[in-house]
N, C-alpha and C positions, 0 to 999 in steps of 0.2 A: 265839471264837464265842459262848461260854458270853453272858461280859461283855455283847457285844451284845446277845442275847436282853434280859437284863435291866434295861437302857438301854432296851431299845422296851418292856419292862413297865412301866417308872417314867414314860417318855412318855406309854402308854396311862391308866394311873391317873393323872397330872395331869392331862389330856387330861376324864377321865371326871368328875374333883375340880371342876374348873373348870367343864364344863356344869351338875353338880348345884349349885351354889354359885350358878351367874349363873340359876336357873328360883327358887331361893329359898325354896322353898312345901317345907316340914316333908317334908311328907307323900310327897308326890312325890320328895325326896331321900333319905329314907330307901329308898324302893324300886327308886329307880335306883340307889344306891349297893350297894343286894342285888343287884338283878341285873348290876350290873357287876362286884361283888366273884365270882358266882357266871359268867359269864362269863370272868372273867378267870383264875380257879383252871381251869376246864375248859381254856383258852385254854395254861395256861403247860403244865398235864398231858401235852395235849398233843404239845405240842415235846419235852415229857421224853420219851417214846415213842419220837417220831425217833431 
């Protein structure tokens, strides 16, 4: 179950890689790349919880 968790993390982070990369603009990827880094740590904590 572990494994799967982190299979849908690496999905999510490409997923997040791939929109900031295809908007292109500096600026705007640096702070979605924040907020989706800072999202996705809250996101995996989480599950740790569970």
């Amino acid at each position: 179950l572990r494994t799967l968790n982190y299979l849908v993390y690496a999905l999510l982070l490409t997923l997040a890689s791939y929109i900031i990369i295809s908007l292109g603009l500096l600026e705007t990827s640096i702070t979605s790349l924040t907020l989706s880094l800072i999202s996705f740590i809250t996101f995996a904590l989480k599950l740790e919880l569970l």
